[in-house]
N, CA, C and O atoms as a Tripos MOL2 file, in Angstrom:
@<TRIPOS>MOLECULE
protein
  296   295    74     0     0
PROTEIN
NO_CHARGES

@<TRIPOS>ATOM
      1 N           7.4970   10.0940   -8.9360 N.3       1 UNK1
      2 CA          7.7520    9.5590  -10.2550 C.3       1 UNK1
      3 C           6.4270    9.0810  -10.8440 C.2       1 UNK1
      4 O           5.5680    8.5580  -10.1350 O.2       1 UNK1
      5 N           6.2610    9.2980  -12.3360 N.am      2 UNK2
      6 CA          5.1480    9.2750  -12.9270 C.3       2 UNK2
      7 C           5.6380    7.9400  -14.1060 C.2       2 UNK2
      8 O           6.5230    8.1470  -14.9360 O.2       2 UNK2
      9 N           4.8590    6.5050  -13.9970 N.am      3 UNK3
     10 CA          4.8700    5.7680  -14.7220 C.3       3 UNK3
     11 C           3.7070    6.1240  -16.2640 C.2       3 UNK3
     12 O           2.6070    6.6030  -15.9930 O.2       3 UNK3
     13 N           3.9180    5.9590  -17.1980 N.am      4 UNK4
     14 CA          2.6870    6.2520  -18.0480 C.3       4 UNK4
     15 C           2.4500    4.3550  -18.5510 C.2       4 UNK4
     16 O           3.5970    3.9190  -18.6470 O.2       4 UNK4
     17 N           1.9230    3.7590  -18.7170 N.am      5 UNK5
     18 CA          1.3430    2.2480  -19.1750 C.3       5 UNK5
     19 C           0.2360    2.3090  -20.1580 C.2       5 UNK5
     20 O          -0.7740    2.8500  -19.7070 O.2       5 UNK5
     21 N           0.1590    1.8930  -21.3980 N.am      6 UNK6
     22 CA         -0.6370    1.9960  -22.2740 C.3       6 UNK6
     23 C          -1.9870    1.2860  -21.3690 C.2       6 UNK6
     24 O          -2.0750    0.9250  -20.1950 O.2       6 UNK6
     25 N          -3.0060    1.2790  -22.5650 N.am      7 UNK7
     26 CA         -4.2440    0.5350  -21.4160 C.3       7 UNK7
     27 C          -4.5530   -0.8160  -21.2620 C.2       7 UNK7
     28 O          -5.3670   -1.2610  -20.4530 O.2       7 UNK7
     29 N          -3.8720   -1.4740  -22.0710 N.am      8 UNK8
     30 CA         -3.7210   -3.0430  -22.0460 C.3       8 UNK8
     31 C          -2.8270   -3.3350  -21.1840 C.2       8 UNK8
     32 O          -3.0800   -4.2940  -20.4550 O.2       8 UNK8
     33 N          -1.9270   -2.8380  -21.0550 N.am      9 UNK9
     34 CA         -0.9940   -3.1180  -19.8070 C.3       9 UNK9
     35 C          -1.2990   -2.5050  -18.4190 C.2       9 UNK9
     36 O          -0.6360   -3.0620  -17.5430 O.2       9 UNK9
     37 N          -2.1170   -1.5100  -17.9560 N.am     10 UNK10
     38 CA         -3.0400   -1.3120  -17.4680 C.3      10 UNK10
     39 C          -4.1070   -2.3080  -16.9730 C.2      10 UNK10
     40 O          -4.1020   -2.8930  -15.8900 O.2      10 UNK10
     41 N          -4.8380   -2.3790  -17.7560 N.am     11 UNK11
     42 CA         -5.7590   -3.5450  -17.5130 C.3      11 UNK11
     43 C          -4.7410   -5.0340  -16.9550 C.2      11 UNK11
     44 O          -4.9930   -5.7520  -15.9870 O.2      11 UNK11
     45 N          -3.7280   -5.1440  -17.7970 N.am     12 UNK12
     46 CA         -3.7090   -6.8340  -17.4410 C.3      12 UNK12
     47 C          -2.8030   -6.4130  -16.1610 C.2      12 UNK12
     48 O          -2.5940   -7.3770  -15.4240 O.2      12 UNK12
     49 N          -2.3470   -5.4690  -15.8220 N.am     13 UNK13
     50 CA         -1.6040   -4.9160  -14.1870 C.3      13 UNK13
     51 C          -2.8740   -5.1410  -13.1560 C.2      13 UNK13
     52 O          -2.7200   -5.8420  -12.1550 O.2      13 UNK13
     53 N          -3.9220   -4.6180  -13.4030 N.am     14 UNK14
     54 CA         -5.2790   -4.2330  -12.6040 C.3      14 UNK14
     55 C          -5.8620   -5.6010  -11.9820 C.2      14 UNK14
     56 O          -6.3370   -5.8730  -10.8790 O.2      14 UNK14
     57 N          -5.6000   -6.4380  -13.2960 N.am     15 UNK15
     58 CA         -6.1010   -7.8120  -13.1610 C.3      15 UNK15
     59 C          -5.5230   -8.8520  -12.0820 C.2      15 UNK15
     60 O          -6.0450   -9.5880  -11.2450 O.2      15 UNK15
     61 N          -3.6110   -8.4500  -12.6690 N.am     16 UNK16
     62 CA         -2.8980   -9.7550  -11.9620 C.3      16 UNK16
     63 C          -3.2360   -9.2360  -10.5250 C.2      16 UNK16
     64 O          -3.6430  -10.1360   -9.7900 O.2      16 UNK16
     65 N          -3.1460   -7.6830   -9.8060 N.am     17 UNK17
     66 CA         -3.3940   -7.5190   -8.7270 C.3      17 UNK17
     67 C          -4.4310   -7.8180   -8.1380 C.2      17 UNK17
     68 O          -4.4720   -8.0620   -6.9320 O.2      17 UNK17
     69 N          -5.3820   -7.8410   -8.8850 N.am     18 UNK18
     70 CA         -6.6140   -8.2580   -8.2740 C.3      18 UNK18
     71 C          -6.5900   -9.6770   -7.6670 C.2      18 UNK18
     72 O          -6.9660  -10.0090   -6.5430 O.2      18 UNK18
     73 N          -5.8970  -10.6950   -8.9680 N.am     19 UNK19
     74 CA         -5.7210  -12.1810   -8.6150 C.3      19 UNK19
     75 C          -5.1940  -12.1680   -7.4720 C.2      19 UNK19
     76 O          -5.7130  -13.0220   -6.7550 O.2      19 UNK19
     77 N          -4.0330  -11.3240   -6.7400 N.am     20 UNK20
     78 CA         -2.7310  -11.6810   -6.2000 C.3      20 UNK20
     79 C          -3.4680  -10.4990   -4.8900 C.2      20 UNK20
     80 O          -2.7720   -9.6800   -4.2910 O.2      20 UNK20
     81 N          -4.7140  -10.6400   -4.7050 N.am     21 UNK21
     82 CA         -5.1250   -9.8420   -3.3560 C.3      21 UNK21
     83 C          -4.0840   -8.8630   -3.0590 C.2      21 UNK21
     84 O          -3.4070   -8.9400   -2.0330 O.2      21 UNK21
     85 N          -3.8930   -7.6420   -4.2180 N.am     22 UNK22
     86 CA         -2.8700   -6.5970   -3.9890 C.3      22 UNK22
     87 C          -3.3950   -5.4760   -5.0660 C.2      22 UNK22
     88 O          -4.2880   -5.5950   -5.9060 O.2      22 UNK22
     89 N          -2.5710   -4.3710   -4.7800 N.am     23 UNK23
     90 CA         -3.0890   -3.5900   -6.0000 C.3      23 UNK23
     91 C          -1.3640   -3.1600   -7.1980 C.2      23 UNK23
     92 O          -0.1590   -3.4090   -7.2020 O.2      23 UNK23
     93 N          -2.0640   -2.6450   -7.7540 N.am     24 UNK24
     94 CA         -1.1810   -2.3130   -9.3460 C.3      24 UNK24
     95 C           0.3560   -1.6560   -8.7930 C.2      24 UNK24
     96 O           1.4560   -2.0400   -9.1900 O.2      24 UNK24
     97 N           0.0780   -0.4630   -7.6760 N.am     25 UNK25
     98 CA          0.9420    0.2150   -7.5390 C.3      25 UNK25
     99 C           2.6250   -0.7770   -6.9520 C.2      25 UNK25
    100 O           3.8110   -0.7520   -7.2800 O.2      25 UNK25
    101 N           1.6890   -1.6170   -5.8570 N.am     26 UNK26
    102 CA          2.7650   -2.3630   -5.3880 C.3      26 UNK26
    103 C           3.4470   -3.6130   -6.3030 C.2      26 UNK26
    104 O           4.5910   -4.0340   -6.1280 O.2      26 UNK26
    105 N           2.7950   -3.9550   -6.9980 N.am     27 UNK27
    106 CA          3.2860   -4.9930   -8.2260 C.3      27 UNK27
    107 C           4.3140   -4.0750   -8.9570 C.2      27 UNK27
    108 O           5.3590   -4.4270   -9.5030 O.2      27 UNK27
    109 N           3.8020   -2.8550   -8.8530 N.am     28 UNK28
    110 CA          4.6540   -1.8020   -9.9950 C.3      28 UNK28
    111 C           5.9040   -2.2990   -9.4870 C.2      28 UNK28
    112 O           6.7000   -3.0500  -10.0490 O.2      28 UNK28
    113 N           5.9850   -1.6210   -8.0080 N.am     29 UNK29
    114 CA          7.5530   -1.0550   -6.9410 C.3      29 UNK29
    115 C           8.3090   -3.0480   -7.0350 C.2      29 UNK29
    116 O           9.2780   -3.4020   -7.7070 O.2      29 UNK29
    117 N           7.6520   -3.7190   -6.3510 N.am     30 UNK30
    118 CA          8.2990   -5.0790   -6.3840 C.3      30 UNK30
    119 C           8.5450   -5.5020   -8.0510 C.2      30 UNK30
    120 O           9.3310   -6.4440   -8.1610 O.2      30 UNK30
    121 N           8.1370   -5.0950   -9.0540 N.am     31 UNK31
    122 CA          8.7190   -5.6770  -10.2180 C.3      31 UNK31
    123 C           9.7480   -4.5970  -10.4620 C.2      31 UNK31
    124 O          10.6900   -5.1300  -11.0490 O.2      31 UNK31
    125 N           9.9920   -3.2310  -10.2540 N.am     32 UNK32
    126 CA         11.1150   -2.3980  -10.6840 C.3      32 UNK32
    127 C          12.1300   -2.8730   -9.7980 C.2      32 UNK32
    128 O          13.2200   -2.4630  -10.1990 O.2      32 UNK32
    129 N          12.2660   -3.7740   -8.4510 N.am     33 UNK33
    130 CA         12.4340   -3.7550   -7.0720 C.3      33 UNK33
    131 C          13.5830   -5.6170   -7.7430 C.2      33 UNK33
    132 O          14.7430   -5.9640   -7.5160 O.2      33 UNK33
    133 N          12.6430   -6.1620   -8.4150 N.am     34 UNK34
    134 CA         13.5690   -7.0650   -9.0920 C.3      34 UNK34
    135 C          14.5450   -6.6670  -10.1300 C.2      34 UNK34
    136 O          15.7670   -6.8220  -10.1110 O.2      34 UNK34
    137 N          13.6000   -5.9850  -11.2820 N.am     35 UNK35
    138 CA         14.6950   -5.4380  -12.0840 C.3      35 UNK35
    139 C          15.9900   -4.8520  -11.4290 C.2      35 UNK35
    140 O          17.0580   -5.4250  -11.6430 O.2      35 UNK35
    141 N          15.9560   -4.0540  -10.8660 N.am     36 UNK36
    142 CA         16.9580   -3.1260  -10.5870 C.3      36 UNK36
    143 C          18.3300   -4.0130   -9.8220 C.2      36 UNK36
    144 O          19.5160   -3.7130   -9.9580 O.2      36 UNK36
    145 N          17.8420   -5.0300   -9.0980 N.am     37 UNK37
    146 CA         18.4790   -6.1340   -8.1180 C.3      37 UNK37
    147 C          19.2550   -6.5210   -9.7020 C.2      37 UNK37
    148 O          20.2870   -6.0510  -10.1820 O.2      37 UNK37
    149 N          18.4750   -7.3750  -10.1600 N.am     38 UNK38
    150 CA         18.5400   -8.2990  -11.7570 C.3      38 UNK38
    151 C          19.9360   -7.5250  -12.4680 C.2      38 UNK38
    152 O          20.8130   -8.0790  -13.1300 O.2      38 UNK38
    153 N          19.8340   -6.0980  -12.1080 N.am     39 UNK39
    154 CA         20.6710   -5.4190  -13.0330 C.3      39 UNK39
    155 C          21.5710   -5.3530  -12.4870 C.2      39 UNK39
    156 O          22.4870   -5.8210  -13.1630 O.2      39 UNK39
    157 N          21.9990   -4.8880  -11.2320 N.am     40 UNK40
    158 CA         22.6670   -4.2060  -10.5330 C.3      40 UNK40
    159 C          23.8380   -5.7780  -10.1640 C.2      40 UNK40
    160 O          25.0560   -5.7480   -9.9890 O.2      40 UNK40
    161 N          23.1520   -6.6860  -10.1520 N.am     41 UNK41
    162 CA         23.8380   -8.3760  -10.0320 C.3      41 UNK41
    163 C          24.2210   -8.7350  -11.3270 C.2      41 UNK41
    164 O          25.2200   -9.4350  -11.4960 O.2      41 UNK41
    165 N          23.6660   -8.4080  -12.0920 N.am     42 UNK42
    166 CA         24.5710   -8.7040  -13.6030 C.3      42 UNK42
    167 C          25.4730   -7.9310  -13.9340 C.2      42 UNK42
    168 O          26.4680   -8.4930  -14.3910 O.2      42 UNK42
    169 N          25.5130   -6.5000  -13.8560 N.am     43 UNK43
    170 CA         26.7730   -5.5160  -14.5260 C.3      43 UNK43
    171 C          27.6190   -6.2380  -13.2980 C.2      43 UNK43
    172 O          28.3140   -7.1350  -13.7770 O.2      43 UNK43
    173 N          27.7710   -6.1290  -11.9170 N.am     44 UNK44
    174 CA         28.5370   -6.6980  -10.7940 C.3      44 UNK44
    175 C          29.2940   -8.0770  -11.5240 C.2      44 UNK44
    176 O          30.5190   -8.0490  -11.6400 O.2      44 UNK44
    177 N          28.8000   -8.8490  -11.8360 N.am     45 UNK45
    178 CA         29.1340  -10.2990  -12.7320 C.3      45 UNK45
    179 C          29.9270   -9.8320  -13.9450 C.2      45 UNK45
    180 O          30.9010  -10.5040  -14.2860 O.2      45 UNK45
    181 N          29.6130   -8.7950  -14.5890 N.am     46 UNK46
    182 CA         30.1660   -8.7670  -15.8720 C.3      46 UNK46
    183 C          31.3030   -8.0220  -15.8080 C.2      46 UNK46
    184 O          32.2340   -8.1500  -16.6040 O.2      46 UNK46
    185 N          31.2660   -6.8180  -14.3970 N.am     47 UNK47
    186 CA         32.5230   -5.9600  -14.5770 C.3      47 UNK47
    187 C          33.6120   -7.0530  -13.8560 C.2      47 UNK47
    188 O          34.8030   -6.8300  -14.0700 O.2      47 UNK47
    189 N          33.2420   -8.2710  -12.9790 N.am     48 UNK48
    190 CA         34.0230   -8.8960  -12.5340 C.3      48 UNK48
    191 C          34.7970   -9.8900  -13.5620 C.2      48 UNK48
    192 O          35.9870  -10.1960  -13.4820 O.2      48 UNK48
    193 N          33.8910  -10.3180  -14.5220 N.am     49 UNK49
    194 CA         34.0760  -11.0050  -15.4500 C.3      49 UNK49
    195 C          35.3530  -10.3590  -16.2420 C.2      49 UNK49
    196 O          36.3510  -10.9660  -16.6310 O.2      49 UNK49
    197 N          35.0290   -8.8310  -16.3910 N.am     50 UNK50
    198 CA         36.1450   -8.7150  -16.7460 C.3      50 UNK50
    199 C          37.3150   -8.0940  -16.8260 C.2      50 UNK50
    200 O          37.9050   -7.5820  -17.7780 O.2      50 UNK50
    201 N          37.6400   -8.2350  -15.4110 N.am     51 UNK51
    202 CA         38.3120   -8.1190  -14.7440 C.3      51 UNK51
    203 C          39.5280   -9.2500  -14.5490 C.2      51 UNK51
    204 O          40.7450   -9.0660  -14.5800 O.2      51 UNK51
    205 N          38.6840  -10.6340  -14.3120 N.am     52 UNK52
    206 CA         39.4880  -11.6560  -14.2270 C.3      52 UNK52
    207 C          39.9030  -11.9100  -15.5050 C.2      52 UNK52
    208 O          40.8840  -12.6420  -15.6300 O.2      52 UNK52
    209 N          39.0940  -11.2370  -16.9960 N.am     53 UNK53
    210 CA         39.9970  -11.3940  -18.2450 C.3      53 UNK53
    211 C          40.9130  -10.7430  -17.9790 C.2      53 UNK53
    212 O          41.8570  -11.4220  -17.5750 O.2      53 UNK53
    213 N          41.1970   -9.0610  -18.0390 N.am     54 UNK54
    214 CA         42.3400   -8.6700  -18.0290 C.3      54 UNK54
    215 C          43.4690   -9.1720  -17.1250 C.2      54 UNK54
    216 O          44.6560   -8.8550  -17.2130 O.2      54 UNK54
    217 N          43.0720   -9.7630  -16.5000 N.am     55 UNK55
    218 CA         43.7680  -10.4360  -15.6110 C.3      55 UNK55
    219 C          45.0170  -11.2270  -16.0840 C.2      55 UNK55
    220 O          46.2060  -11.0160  -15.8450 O.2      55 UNK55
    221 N          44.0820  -12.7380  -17.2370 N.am     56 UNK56
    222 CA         44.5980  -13.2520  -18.0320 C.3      56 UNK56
    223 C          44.0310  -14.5370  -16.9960 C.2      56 UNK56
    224 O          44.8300  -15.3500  -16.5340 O.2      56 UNK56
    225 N          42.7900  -14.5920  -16.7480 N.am     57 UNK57
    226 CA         42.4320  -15.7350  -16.1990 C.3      57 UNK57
    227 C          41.2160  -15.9850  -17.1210 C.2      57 UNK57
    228 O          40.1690  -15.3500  -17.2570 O.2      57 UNK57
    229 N          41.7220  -17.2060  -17.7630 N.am     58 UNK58
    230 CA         40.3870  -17.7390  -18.7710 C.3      58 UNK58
    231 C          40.4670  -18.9700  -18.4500 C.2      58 UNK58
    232 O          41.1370  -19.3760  -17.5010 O.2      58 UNK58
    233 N          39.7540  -19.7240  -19.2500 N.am     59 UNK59
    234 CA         39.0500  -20.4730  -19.2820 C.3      59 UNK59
    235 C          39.6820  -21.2490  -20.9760 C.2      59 UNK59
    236 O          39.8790  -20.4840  -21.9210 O.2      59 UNK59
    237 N          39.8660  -22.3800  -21.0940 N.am     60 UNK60
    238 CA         40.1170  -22.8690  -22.2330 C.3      60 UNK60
    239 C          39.2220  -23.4910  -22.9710 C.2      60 UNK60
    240 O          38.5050  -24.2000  -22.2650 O.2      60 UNK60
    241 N          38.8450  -23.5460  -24.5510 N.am     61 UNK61
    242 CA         37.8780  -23.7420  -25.0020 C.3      61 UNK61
    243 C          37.3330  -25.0290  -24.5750 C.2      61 UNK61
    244 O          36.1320  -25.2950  -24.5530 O.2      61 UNK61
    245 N          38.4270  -25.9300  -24.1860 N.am     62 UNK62
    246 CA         38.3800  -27.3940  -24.6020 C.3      62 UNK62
    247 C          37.9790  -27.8520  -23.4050 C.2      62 UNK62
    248 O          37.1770  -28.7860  -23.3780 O.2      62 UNK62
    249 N          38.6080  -27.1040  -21.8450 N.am     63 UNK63
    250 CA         37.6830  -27.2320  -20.4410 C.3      63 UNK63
    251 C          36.6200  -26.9450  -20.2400 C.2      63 UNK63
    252 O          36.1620  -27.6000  -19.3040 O.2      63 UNK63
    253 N          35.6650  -25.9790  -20.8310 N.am     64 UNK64
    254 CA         34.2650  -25.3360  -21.1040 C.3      64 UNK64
    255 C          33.8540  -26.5520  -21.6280 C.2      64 UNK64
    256 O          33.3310  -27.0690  -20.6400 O.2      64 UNK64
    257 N          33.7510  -27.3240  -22.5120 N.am     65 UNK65
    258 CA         33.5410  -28.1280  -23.7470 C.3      65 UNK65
    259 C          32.8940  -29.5460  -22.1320 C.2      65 UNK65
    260 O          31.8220  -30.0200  -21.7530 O.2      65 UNK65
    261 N          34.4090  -29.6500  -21.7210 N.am     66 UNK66
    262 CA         33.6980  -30.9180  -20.2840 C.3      66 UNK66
    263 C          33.0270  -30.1600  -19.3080 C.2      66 UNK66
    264 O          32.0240  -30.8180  -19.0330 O.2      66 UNK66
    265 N          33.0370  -29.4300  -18.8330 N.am     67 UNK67
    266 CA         32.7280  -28.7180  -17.8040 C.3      67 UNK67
    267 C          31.1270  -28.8650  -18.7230 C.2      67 UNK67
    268 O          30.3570  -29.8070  -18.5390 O.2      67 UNK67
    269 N          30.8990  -27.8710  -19.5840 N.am     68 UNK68
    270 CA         29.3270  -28.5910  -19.9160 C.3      68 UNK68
    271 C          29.0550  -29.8110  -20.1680 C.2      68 UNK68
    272 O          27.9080  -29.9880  -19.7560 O.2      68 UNK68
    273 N          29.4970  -30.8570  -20.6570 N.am     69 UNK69
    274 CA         29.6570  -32.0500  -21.0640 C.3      69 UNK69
    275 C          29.2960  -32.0460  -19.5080 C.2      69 UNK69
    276 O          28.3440  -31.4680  -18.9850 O.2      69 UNK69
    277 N          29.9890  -32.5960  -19.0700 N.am     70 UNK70
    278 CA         29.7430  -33.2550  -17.4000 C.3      70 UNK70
    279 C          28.4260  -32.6770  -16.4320 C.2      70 UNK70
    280 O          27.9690  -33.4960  -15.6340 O.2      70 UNK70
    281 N          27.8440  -31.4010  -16.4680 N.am     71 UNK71
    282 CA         26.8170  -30.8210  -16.4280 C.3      71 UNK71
    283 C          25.2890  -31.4190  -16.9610 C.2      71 UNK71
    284 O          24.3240  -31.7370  -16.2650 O.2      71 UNK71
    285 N          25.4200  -31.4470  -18.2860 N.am     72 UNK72
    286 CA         24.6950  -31.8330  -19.6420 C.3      72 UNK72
    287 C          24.6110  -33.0520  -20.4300 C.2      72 UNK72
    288 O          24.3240  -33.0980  -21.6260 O.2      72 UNK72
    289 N          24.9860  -34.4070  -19.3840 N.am     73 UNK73
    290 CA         25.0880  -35.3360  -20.3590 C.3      73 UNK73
    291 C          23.1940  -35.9420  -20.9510 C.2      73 UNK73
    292 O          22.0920  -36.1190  -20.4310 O.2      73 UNK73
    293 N          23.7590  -36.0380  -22.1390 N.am     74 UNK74
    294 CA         22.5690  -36.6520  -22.9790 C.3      74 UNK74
    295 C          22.1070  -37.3640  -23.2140 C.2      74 UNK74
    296 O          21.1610  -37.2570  -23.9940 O.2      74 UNK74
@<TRIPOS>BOND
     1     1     2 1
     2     2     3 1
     3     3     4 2
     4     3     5 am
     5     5     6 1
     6     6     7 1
     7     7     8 2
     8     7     9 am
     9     9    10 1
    10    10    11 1
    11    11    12 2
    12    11    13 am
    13    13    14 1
    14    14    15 1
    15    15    16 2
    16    15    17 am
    17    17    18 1
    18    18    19 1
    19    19    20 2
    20    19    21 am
    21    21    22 1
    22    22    23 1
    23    23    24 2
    24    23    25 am
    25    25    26 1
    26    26    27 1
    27    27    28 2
    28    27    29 am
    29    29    30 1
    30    30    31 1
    31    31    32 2
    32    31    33 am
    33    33    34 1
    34    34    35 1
    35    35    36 2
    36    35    37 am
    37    37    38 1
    38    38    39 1
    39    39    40 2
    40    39    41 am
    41    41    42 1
    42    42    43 1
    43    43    44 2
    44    43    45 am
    45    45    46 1
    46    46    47 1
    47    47    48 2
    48    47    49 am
    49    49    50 1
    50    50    51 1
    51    51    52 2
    52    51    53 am
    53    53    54 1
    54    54    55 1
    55    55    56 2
    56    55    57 am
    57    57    58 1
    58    58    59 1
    59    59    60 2
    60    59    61 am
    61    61    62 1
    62    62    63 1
    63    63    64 2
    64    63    65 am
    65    65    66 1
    66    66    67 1
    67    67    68 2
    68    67    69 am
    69    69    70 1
    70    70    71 1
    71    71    72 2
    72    71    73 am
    73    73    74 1
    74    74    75 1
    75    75    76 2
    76    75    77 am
    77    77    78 1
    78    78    79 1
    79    79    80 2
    80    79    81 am
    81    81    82 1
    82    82    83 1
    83    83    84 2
    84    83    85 am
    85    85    86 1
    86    86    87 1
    87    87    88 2
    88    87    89 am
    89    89    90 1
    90    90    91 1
    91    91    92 2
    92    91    93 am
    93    93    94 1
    94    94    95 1
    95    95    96 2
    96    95    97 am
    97    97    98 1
    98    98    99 1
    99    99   100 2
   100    99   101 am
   101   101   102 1
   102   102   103 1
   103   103   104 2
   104   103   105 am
   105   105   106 1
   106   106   107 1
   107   107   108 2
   108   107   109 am
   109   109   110 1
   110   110   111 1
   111   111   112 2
   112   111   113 am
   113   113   114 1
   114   114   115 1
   115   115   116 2
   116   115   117 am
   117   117   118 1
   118   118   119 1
   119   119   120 2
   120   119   121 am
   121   121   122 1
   122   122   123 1
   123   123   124 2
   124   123   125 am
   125   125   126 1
   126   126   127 1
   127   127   128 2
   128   127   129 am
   129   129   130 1
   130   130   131 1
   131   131   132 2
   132   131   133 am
   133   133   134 1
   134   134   135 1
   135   135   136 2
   136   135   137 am
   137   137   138 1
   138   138   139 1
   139   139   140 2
   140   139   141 am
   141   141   142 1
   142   142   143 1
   143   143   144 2
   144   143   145 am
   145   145   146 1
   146   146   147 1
   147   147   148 2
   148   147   149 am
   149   149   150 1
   150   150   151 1
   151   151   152 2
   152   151   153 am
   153   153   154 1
   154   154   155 1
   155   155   156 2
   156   155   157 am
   157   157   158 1
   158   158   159 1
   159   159   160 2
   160   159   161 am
   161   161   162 1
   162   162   163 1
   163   163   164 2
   164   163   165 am
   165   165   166 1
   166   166   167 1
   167   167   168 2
   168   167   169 am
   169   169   170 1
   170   170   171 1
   171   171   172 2
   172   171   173 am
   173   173   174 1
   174   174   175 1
   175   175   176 2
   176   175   177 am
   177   177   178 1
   178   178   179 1
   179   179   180 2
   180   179   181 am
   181   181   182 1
   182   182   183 1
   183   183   184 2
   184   183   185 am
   185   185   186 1
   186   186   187 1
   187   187   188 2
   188   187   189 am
   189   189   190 1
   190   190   191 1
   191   191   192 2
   192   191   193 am
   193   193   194 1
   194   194   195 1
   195   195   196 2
   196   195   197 am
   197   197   198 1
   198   198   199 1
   199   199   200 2
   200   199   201 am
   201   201   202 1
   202   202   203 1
   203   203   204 2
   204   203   205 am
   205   205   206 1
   206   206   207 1
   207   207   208 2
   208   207   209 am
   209   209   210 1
   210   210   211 1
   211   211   212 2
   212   211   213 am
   213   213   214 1
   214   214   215 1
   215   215   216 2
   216   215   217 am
   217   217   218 1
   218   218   219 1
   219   219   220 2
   220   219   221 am
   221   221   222 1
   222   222   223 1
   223   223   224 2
   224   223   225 am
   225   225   226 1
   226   226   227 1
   227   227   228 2
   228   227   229 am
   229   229   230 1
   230   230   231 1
   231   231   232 2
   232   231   233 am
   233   233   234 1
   234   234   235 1
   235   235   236 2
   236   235   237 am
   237   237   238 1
   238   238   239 1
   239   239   240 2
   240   239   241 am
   241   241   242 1
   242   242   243 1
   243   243   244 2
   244   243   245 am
   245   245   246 1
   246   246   247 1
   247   247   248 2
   248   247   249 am
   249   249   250 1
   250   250   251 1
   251   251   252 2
   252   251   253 am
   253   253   254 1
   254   254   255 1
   255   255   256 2
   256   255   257 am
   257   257   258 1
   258   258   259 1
   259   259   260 2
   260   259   261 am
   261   261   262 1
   262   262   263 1
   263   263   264 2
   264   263   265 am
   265   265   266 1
   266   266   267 1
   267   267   268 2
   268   267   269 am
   269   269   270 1
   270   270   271 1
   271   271   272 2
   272   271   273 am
   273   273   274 1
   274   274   275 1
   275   275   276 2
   276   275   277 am
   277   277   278 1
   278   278   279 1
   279   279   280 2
   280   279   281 am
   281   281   282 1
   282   282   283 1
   283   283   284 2
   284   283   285 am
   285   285   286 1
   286   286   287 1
   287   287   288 2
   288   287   289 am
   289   289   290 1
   290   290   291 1
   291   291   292 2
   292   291   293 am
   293   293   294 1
   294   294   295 1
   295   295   296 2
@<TRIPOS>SUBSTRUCTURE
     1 UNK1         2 RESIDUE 1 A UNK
     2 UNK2         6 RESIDUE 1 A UNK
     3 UNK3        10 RESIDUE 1 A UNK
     4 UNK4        14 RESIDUE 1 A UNK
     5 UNK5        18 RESIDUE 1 A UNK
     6 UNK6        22 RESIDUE 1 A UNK
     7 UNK7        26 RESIDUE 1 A UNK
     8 UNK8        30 RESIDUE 1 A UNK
     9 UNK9        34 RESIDUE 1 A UNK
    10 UNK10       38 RESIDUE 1 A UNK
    11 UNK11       42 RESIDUE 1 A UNK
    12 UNK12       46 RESIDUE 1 A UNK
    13 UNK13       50 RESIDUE 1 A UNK
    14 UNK14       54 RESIDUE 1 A UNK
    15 UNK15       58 RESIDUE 1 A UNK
    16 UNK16       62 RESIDUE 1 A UNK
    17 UNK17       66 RESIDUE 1 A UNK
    18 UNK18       70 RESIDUE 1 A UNK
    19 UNK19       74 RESIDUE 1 A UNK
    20 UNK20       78 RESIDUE 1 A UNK
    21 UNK21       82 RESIDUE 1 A UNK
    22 UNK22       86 RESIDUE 1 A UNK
    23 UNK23       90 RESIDUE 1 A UNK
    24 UNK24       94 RESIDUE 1 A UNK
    25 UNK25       98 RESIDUE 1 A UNK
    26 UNK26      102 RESIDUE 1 A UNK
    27 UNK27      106 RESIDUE 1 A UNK
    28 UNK28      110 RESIDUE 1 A UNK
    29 UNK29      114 RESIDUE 1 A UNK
    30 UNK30      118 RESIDUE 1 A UNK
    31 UNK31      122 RESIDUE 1 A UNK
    32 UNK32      126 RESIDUE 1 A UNK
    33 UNK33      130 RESIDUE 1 A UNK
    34 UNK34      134 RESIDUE 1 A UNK
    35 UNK35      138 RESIDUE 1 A UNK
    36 UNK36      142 RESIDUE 1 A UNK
    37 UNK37      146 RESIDUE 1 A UNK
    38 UNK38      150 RESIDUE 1 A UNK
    39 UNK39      154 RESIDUE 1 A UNK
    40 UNK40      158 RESIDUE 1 A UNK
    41 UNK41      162 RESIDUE 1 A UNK
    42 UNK42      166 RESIDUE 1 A UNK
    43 UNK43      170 RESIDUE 1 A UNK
    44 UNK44      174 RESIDUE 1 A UNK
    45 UNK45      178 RESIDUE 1 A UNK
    46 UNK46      182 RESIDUE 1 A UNK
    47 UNK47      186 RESIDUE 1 A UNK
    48 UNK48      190 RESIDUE 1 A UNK
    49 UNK49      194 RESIDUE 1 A UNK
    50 UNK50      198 RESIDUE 1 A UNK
    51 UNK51      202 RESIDUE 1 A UNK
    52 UNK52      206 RESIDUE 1 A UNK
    53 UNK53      210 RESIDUE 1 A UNK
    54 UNK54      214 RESIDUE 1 A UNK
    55 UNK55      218 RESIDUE 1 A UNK
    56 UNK56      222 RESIDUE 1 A UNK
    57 UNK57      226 RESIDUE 1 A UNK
    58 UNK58      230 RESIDUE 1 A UNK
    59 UNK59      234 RESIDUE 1 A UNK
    60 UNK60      238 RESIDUE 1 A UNK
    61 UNK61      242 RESIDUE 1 A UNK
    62 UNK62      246 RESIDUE 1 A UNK
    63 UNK63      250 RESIDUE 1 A UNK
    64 UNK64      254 RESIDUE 1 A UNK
    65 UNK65      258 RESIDUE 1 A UNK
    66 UNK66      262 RESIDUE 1 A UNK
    67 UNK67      266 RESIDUE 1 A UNK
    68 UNK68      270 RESIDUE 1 A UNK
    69 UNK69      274 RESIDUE 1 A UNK
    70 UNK70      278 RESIDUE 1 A UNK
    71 UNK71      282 RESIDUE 1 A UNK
    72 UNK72      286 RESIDUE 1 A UNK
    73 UNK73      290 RESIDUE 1 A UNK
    74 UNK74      294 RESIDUE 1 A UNK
């Protein structure tokens, strides 16, 4: 697989690896290596999400409302 990166993004890739005693390629694989996790854990969350809607399991406006309240006090 062939990444193309303009040259500013290039450069500031070249750089952070340099900081981080590593090179560009492996910053590449470990940041696609999060994304893909990132993604693959959110659609998982969201198809579950709604799932338990069709379900007919919600949540009422007015329990959300304490549930942050009690979280978030100010």
């Amino acid at each position: 697989m062939e990444v193309n990166l303009n040259p500013d993004l290039q450069a500031r890739l070249t750089r952070l690896a340099a900081d981080r005693d590593s090179d560009a390629g492996t910053l590449v694989r470990e940041a696609v290596e999060r994304l893909v996790d990132y993604d693959e854990w959110f659609l998982r969350e969201v198809r579950e999400g709604v799932a338990a809607a069709d379900r007919g399991e919600l949540i009422d406006h007015e329990d959300i409302g304490k549930l942050i309240d009690s979280r978030y006090r100010g």
